[in-house]
FIKOLZA-1660 file (N, C-alpha, C; in steps of 0.1 Angstrom, whole numbers, plus 5000, padded with zeros to 4 digits):
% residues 229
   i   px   py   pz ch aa at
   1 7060 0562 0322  A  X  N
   1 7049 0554 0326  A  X CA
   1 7036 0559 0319  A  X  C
   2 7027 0549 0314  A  X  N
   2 7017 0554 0301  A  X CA
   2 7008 0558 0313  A  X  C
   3 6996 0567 0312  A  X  N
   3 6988 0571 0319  A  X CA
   3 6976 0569 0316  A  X  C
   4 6964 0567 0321  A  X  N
   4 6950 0559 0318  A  X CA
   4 6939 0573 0314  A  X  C
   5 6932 0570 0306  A  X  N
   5 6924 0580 0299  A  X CA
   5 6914 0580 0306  A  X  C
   6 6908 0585 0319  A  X  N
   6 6895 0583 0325  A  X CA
   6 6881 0589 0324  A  X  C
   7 6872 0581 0323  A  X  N
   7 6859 0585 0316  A  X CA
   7 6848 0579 0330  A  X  C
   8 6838 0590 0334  A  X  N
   8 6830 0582 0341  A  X CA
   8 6813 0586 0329  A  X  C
   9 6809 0575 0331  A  X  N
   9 6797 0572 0325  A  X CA
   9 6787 0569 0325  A  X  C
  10 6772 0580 0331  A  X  N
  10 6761 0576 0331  A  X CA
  10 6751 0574 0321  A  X  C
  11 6740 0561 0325  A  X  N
  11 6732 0558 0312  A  X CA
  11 6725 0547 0317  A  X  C
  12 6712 0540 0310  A  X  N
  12 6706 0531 0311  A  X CA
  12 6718 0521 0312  A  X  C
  13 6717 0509 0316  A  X  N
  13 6728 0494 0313  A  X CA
  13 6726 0493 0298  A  X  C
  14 6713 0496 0288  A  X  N
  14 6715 0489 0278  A  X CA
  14 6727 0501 0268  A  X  C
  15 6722 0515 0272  A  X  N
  15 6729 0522 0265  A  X CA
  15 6744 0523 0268  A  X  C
  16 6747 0520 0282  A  X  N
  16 6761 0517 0284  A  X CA
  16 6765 0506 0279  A  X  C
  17 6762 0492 0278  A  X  N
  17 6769 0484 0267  A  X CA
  17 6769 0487 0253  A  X  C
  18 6761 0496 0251  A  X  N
  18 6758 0497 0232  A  X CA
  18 6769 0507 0230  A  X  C
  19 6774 0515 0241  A  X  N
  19 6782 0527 0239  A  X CA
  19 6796 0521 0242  A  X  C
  20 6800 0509 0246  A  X  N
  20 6812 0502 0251  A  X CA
  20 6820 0497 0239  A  X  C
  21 6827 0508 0228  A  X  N
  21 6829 0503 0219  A  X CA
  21 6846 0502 0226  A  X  C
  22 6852 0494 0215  A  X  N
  22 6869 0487 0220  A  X CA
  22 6880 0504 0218  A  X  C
  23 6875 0510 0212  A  X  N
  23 6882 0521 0207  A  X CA
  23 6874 0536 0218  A  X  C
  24 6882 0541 0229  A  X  N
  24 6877 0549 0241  A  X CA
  24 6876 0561 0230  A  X  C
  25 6872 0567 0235  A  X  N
  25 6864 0585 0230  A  X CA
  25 6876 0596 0238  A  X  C
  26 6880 0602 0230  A  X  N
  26 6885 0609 0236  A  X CA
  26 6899 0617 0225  A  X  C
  27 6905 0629 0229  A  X  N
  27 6916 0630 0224  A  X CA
  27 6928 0622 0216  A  X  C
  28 6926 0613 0224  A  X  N
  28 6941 0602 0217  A  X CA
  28 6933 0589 0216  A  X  C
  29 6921 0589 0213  A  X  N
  29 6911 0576 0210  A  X CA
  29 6921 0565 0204  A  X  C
  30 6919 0557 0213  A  X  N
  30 6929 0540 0208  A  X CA
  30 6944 0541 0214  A  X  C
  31 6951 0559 0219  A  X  N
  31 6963 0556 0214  A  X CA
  31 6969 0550 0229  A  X  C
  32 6958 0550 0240  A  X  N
  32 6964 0547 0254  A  X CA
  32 6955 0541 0261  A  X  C
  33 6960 0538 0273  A  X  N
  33 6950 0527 0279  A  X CA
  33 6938 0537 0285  A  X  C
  34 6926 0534 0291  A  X  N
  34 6915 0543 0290  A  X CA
  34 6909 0533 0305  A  X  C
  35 6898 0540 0314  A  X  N
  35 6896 0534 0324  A  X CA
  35 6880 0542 0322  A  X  C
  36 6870 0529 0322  A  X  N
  36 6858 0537 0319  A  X CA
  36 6852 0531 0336  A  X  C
  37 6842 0543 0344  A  X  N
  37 6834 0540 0353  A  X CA
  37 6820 0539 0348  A  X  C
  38 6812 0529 0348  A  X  N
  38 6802 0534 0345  A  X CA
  38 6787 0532 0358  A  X  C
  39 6782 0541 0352  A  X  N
  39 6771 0542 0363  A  X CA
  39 6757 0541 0357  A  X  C
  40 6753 0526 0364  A  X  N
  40 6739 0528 0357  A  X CA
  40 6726 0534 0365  A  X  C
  41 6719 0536 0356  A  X  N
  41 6703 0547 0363  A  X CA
  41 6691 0533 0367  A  X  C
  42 6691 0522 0357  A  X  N
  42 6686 0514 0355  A  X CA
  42 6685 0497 0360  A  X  C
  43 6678 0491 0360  A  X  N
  43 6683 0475 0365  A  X CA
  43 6677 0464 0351  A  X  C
  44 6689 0458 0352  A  X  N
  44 6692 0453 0338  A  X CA
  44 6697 0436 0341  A  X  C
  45 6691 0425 0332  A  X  N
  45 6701 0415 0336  A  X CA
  45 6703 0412 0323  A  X  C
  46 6718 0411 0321  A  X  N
  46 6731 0416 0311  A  X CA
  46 6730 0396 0307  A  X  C
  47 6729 0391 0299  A  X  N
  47 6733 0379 0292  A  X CA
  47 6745 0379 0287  A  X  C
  48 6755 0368 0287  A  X  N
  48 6765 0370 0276  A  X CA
  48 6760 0367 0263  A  X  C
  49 6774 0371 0256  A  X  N
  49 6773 0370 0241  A  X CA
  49 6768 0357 0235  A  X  C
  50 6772 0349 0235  A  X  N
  50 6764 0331 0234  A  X CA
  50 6753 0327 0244  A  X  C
  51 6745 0332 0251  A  X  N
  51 6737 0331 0257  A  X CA
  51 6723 0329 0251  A  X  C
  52 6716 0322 0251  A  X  N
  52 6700 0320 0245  A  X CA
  52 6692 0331 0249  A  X  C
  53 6685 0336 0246  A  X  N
  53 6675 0344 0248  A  X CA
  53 6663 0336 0258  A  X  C
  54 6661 0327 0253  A  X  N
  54 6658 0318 0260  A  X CA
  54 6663 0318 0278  A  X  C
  55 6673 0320 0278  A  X  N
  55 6678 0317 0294  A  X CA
  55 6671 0328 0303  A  X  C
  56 6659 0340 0296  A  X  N
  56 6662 0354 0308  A  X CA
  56 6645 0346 0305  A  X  C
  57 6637 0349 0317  A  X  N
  57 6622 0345 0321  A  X CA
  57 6618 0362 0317  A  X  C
  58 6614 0364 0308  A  X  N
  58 6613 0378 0301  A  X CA
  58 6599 0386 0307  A  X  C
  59 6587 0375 0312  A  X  N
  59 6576 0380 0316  A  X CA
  59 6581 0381 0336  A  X  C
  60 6589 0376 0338  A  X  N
  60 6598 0377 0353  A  X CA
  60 6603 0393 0351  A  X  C
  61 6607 0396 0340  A  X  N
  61 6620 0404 0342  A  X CA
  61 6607 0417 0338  A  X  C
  62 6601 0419 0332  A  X  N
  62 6591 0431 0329  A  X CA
  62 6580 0433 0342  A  X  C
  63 6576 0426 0348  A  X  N
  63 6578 0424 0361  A  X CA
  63 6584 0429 0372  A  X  C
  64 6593 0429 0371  A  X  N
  64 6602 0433 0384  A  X CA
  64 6607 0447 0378  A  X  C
  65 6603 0455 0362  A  X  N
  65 6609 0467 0361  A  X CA
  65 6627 0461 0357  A  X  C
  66 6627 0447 0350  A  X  N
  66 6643 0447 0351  A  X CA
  66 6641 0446 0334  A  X  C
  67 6651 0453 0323  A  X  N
  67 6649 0452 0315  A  X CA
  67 6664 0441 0308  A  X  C
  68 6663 0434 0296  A  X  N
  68 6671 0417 0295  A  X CA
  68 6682 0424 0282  A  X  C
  69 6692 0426 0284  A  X  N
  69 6703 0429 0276  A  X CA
  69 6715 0423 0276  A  X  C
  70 6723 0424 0264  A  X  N
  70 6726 0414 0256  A  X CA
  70 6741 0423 0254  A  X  C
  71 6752 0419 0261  A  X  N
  71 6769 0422 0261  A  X CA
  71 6774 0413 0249  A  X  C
  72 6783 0421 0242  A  X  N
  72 6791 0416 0234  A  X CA
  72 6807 0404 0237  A  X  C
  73 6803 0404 0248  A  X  N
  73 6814 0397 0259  A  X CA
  73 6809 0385 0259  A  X  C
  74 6815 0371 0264  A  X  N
  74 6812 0360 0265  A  X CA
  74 6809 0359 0281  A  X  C
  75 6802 0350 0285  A  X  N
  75 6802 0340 0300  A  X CA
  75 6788 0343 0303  A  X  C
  76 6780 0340 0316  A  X  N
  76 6769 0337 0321  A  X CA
  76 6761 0354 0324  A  X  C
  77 6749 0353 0327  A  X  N
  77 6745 0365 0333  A  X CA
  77 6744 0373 0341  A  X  C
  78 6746 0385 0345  A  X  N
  78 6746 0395 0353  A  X CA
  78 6736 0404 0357  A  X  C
  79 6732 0405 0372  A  X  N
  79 6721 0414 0372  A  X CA
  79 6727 0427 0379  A  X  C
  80 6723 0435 0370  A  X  N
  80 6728 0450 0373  A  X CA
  80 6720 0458 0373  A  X  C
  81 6720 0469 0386  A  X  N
  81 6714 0478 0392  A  X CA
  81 6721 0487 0405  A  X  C
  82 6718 0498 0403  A  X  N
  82 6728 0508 0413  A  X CA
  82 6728 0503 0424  A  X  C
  83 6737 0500 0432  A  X  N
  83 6742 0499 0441  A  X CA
  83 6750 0489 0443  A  X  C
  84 6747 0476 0432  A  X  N
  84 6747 0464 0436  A  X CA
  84 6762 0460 0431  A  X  C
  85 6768 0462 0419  A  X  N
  85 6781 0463 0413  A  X CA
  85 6782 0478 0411  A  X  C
  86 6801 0473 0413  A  X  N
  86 6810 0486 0407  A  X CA
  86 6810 0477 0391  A  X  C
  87 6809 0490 0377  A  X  N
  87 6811 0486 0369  A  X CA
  87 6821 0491 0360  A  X  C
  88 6836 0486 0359  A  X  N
  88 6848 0493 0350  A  X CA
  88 6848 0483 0340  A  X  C
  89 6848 0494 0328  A  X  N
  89 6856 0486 0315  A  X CA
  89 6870 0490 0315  A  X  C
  90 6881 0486 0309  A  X  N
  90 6893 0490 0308  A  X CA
  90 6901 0482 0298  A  X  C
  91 6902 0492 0288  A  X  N
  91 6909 0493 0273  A  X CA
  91 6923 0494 0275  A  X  C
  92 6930 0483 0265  A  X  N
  92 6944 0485 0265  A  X CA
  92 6946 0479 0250  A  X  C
  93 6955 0488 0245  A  X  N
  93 6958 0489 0228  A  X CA
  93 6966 0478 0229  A  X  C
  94 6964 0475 0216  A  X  N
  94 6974 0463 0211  A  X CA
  94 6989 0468 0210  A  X  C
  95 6998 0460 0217  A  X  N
  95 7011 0464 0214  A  X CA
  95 7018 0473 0229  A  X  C
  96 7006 0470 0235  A  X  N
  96 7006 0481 0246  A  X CA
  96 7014 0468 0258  A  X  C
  97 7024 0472 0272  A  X  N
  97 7033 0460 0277  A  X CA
  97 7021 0452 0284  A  X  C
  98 7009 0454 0287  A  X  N
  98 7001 0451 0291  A  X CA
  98 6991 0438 0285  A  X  C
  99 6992 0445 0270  A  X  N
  99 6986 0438 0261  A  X CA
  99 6989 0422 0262  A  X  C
 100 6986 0414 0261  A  X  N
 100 6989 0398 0260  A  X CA
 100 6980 0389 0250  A  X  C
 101 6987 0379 0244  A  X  N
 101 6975 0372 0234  A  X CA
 101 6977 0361 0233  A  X  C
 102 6978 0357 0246  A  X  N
 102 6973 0347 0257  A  X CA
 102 6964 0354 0263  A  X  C
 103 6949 0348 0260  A  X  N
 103 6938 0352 0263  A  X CA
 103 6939 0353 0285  A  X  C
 104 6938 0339 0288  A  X  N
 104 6942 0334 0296  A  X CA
 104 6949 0341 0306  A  X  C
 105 6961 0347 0302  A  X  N
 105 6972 0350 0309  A  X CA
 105 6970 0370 0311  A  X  C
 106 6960 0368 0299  A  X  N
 106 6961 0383 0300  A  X CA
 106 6956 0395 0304  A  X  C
 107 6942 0388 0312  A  X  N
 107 6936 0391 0326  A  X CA
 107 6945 0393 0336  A  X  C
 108 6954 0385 0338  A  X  N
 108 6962 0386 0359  A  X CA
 108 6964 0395 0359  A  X  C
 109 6964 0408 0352  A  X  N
 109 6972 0420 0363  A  X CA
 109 6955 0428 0363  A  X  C
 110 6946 0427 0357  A  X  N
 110 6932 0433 0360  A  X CA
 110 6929 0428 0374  A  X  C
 111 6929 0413 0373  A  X  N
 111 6924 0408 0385  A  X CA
 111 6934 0408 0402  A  X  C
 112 6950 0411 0398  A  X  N
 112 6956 0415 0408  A  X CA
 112 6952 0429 0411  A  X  C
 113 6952 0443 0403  A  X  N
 113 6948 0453 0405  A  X CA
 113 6934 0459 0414  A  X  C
 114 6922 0444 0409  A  X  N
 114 6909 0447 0415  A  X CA
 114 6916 0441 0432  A  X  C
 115 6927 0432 0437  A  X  N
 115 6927 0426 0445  A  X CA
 115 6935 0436 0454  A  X  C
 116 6943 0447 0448  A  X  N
 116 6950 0452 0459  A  X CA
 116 6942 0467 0460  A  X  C
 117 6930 0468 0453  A  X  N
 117 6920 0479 0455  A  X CA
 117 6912 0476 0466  A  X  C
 118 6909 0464 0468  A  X  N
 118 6898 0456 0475  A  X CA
 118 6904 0453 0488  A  X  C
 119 6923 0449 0491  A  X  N
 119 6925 0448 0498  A  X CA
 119 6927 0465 0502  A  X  C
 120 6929 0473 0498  A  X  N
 120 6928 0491 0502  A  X CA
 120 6918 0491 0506  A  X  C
 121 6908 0487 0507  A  X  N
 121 6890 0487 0506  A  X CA
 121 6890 0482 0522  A  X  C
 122 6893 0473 0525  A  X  N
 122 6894 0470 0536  A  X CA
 122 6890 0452 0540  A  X  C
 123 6891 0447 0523  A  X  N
 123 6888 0433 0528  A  X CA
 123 6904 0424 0522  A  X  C
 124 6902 0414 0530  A  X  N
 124 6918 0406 0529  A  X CA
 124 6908 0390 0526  A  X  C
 125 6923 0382 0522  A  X  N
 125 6925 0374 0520  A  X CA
 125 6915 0369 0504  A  X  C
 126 6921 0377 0501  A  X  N
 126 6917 0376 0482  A  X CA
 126 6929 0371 0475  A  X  C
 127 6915 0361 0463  A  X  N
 127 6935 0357 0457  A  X CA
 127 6926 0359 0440  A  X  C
 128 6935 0359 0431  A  X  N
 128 6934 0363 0414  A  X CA
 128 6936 0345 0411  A  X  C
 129 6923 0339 0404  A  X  N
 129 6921 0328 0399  A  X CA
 129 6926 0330 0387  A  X  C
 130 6939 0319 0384  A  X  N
 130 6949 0321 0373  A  X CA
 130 6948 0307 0368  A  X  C
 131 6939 0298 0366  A  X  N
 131 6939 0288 0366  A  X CA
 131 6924 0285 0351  A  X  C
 132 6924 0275 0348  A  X  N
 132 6918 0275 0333  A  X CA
 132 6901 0280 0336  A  X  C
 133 6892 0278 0330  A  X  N
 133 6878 0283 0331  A  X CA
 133 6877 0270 0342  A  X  C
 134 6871 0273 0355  A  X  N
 134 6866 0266 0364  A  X CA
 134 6851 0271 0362  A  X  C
 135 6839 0256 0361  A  X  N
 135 6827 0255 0357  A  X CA
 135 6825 0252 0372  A  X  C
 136 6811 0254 0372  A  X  N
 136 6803 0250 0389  A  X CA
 136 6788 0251 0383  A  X  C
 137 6783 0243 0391  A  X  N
 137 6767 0243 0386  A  X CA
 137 6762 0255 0388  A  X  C
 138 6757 0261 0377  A  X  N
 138 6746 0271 0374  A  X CA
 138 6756 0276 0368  A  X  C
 139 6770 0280 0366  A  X  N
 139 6778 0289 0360  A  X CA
 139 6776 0293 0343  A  X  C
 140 6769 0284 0340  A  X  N
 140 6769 0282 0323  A  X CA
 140 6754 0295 0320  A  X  C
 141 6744 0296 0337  A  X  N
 141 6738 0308 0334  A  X CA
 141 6739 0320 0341  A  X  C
 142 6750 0317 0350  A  X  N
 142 6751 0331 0361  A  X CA
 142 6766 0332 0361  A  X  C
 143 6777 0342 0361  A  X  N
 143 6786 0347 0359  A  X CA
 143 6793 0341 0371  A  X  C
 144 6787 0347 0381  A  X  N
 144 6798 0347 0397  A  X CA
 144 6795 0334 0404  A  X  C
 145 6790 0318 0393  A  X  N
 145 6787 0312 0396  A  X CA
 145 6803 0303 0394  A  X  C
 146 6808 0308 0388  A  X  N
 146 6820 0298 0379  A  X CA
 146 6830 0311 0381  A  X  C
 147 6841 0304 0377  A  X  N
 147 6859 0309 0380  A  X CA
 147 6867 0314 0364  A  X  C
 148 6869 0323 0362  A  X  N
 148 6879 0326 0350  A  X CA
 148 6891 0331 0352  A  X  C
 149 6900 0331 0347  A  X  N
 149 6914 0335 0348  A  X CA
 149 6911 0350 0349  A  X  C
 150 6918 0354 0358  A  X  N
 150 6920 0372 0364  A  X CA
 150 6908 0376 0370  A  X  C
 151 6895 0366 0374  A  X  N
 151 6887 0369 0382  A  X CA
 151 6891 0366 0399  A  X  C
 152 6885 0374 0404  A  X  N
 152 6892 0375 0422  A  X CA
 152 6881 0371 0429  A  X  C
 153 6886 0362 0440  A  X  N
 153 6879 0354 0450  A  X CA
 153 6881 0354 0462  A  X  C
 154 6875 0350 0472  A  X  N
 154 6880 0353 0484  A  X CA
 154 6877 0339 0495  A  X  C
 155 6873 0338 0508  A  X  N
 155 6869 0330 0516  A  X CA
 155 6862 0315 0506  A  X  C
 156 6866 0304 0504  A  X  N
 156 6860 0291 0501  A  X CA
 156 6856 0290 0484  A  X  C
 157 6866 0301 0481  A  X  N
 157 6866 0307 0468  A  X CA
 157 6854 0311 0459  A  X  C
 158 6846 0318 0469  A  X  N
 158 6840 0327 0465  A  X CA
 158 6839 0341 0457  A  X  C
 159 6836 0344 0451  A  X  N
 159 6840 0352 0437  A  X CA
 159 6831 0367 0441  A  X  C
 160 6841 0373 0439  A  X  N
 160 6837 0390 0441  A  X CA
 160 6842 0400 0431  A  X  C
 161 6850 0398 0421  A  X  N
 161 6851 0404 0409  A  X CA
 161 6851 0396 0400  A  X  C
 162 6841 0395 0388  A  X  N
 162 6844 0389 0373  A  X CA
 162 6846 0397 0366  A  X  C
 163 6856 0393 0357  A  X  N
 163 6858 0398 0342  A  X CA
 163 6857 0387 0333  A  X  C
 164 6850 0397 0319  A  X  N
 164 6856 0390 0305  A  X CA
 164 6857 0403 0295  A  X  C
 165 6865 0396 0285  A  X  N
 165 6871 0400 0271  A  X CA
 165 6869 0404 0261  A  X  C
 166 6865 0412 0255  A  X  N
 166 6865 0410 0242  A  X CA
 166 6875 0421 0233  A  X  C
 167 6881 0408 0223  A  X  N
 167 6897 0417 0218  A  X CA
 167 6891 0414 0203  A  X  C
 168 6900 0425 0196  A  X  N
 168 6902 0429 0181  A  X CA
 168 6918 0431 0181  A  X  C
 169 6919 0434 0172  A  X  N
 169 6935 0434 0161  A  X CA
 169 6937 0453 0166  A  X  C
 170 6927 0459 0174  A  X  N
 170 6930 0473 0175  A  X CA
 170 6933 0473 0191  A  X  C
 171 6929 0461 0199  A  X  N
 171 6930 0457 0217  A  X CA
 171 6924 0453 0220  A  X  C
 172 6925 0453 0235  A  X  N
 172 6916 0444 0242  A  X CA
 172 6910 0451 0255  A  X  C
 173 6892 0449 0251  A  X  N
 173 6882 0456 0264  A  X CA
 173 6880 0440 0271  A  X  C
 174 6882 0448 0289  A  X  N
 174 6881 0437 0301  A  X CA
 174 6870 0447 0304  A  X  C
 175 6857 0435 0305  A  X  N
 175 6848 0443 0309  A  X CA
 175 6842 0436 0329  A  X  C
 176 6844 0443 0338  A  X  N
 176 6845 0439 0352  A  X CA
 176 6831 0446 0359  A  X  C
 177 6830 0433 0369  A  X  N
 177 6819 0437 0378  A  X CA
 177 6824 0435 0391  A  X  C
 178 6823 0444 0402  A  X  N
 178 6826 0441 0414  A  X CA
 178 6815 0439 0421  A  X  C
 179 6813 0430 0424  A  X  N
 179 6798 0427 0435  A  X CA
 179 6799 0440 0447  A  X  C
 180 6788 0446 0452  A  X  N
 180 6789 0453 0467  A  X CA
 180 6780 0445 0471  A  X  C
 181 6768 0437 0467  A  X  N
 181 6763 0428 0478  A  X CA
 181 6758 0419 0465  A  X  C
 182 6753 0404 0473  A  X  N
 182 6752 0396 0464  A  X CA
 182 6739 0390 0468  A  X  C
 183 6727 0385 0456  A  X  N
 183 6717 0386 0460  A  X CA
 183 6710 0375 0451  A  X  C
 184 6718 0360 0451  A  X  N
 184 6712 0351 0444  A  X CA
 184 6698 0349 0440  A  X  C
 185 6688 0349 0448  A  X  N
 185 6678 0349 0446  A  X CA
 185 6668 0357 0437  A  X  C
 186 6674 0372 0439  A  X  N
 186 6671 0381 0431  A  X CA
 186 6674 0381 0416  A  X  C
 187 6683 0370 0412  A  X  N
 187 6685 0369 0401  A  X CA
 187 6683 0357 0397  A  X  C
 188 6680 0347 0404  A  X  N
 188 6674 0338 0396  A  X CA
 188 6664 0334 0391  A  X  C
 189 6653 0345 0403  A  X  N
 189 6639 0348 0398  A  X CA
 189 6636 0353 0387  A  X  C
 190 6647 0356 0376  A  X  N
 190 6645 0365 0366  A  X CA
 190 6648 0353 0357  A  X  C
 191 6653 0342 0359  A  X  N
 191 6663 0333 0350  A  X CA
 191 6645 0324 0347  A  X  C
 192 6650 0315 0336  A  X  N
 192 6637 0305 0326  A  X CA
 192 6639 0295 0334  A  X  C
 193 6636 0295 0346  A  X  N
 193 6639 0280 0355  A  X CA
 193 6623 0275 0362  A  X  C
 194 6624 0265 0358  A  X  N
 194 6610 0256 0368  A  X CA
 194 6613 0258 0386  A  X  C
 195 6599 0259 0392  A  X  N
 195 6602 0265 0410  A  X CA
 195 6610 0255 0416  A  X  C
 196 6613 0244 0410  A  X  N
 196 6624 0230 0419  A  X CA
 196 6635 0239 0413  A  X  C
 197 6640 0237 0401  A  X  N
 197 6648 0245 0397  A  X CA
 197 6657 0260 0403  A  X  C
 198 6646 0268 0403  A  X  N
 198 6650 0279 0406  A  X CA
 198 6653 0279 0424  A  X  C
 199 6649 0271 0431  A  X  N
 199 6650 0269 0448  A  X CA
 199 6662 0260 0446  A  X  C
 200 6667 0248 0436  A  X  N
 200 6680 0246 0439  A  X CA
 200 6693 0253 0435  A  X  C
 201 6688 0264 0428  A  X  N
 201 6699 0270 0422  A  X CA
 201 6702 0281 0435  A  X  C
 202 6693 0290 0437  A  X  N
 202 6689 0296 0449  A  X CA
 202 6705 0288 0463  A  X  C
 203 6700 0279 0465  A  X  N
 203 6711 0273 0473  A  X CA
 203 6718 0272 0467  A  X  C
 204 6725 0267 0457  A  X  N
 204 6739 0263 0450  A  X CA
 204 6744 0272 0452  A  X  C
 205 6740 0286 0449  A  X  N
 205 6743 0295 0443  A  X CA
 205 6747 0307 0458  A  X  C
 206 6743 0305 0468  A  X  N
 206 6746 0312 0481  A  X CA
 206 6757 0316 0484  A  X  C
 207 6766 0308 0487  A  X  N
 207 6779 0309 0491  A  X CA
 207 6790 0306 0475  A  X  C
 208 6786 0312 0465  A  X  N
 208 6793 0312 0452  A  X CA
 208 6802 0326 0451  A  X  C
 209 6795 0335 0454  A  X  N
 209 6797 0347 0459  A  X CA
 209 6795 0356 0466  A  X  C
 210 6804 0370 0473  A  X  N
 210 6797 0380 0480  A  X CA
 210 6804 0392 0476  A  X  C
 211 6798 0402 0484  A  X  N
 211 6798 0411 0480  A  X CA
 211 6814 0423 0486  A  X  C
 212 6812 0435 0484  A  X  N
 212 6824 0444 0491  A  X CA
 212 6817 0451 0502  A  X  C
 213 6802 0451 0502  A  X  N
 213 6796 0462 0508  A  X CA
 213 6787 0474 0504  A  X  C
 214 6774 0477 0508  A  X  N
 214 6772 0484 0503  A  X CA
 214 6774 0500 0509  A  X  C
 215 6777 0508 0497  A  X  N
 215 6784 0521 0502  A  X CA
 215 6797 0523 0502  A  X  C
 216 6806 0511 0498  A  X  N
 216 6818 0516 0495  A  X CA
 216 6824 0516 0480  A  X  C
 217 6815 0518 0466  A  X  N
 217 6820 0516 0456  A  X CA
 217 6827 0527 0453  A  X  C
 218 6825 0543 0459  A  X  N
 218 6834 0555 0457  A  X CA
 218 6845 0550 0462  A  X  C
 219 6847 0538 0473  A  X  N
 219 6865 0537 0477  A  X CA
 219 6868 0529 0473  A  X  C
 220 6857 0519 0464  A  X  N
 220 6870 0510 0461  A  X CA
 220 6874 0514 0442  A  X  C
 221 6863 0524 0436  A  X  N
 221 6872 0527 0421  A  X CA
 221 6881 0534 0427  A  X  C
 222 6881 0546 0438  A  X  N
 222 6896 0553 0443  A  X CA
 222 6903 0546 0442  A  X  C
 223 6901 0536 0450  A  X  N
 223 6916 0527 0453  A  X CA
 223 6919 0521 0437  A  X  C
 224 6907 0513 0429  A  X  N
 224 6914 0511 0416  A  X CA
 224 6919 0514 0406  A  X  C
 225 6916 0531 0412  A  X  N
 225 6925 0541 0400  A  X CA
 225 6939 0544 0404  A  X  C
 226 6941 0539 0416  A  X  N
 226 6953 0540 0420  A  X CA
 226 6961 0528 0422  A  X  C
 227 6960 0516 0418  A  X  N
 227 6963 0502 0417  A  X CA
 227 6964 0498 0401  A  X  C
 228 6960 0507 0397  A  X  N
 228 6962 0507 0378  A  X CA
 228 6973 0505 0372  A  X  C
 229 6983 0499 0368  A  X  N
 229 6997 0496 0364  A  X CA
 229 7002 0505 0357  A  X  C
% end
């Protein structure tokens, strides 16, 4: 059975994405699957990789002390700050039984693993969205607004873990957020939206997602380092 290389990692949000390279640090760099924790000091809201610059209200975000950074990963934005997400990357080499290239397909066992950490955690009735990119209004600017393959949901399919991808010819980084509370409003006051705007999204956006809790992110990476295939 291959065994996971484990790294926990403190740092600003911007220096932990800049440091998120596809190849883990360590002794046998590249040669095994790798499980990074990371911990940020900072509050950050994370854009994806195709994202406009344009989308983050930049005199909002200097303001609030949140600084606007930019993942090499695809999908909508993320606002990150301690307490709020658990944040694991997790590296698996090409060639590795894990590995898949079926993009699509090759999430479900991340998103089963966050599902039986979370059911260890102490919440039920979670299921792993295996199904194509499901869009929802606002999702094209907020992450846990919309559905991806091996992202986990729960009550009215509400979304409490996202992941996304980004793969090379050397593997593939699933980079995951576990919500511990969810706080729409707080992040869309940061987003380039007009005040009708930003109050209808505000609602859309309520029951999109929740959270695990705050104070349980020490049990639920336990439980995900023990749900690791």
């Amino acid at each position: 059975m291959m065994t996971w290389l484990v790294q926990h990692v403190t740092g600003t949000v911007k220096d932990l994405h800049g440091g998120a390279e596809l190849v883990p640090v360590g002794p046998a760099a590249g040669a095994e699957r790798a499980v990074r924790i990371l911990h940020p000091l900072d509050r950050a809201l994370v854009l994806g990789s195709t994202q406009p610059d344009g989308c983050a209200d930049h005199a909002a975000c200097a303001a609030a002390g949140v600084e606007v950074v930019r993942r090499r990963s695809g999908g909508g934005s993320v606002l990150v700050q301690p307490g709020m997400v658990v944040w694991v990357d997790l590296w698996v080499p090409a060639g590795d039984e894990l590995w898949l290239p079926d993009v699509s397909r090759a999430a479900w066992w991340v998103g089963e693993a966050w599902a039986r950490a979370l059911a260890a955690s102490g919440l039920r009735g979670l299921d792993v969205w295996k199904g194509p990119m499901a869009r929802r209004p606002w999702s094209s600017l907020v992450c846990f607004a919309g559905r991806a393959a091996g992202e986990v949901t729960g009550p009215a399919e509400a979304k409490i873990v996202g992941v996304c991808q980004r793969r090379t010819r050397a593997g593939a980084l699933f980079q995951c957020a576990c919500l511990l509370r969810w706080e729409p409003a707080a992040h869309v006051a940061l987003l380039a939206l007009s005040p009708a705007d930003r109050a209808e999204a505000v609602g859309a956006l309520a029951g999109a997602a929740f959270g695990a809790g705050e104070g349980k992110a020490d049990a639920v990476v336990g439980h995900l380092l023990e749900e690791l295939p």
